[in-house]
C-alpha distance (Angstrom), angle and dihedral (degrees) to the residues before:
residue distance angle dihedral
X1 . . .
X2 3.73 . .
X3 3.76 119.6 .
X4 3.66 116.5 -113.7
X5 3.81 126.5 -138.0
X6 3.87 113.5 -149.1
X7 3.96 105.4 -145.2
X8 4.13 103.9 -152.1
X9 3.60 103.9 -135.5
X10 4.09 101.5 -116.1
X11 3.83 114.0 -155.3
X12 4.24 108.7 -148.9
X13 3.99 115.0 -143.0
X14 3.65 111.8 -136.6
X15 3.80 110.9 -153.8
X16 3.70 117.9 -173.1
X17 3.84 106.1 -144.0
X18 4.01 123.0 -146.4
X19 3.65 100.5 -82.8
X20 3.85 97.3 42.1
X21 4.11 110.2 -96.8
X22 3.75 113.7 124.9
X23 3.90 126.1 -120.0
X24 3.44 124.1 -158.7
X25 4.04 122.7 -142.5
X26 3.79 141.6 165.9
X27 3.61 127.6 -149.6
X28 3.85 117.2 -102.0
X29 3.92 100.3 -176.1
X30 4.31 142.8 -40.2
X31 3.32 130.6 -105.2
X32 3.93 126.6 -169.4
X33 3.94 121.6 -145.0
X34 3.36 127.9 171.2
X35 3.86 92.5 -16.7
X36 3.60 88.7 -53.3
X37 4.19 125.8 123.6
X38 4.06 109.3 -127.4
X39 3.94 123.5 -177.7
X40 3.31 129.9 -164.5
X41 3.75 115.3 -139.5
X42 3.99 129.1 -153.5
X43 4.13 110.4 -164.2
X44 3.21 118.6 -114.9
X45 4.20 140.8 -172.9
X46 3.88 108.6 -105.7
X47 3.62 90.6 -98.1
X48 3.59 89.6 59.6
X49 4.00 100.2 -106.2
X50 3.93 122.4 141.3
X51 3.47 114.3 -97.0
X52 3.80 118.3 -147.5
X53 3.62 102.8 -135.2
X54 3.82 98.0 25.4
X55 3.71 121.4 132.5
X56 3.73 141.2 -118.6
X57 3.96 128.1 -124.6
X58 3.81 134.0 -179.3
X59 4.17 109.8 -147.5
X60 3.55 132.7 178.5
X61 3.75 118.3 -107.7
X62 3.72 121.9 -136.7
X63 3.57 137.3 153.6
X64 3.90 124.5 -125.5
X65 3.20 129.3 178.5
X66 3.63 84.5 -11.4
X67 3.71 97.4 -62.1
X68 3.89 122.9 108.7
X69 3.72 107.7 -105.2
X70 3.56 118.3 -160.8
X71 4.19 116.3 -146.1
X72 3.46 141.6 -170.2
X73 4.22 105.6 -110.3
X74 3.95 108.9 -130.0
X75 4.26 107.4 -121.9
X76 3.13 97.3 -93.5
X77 4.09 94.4 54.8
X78 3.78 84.4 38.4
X79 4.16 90.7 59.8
X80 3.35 99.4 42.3
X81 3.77 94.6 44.0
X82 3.88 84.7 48.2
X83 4.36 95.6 44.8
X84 3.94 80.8 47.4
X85 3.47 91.2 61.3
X86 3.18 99.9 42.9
X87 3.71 93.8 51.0
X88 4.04 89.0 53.2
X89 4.03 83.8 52.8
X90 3.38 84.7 61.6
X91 3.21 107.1 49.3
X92 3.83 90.2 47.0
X93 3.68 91.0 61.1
X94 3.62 92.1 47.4
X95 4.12 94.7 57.0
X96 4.01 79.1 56.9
């Protein structure tokens, strides 16, 4: 019997910048601060391939209308989410 391969069904984030073009990213984890939903967001091509010099973004997650809407966090969400990282980093390479 052949061997199967399961694709994962991979849902691409299209973020419309400031002056209009379109940026495609997939979610590369969750974080939760201060019983708020942040994900962290890896660039991606618009059919959903790694790009070598893309960039990475934290957004907000909320849900309107029931659709996922992903925001830009203010700078104070964007530290905190970022020192809570960190701190979980940390903590990783402790249990090692």
């Amino acid at each position: 019997m052949a061997d199967e391969e399961m694709l994962e069904e991979v849902s691409i984030i299209t973020i419309t910048g400031e002056d209009g073009t379109e940026e495609y990213y997939l979610e590369d984890g969750e974080i939760e601060f201060d019983g708020k939903r942040f994900a962290f967001l890896t660039q991606v091509t618009e059919t959903g391939e790694e790009m070598e010099d893309g960039e990475a973004i934290i957004a907000r997650v909320e849900t309107e209308d029931g659709e996922l809407v992903f925001l830009a966090p203010t700078d104070e969400e964007f530290d905190g989410v970022l020192k809570e990282y960190e701190q979980l980093l940390a903590e990783e390479v402790e249990e090692e």
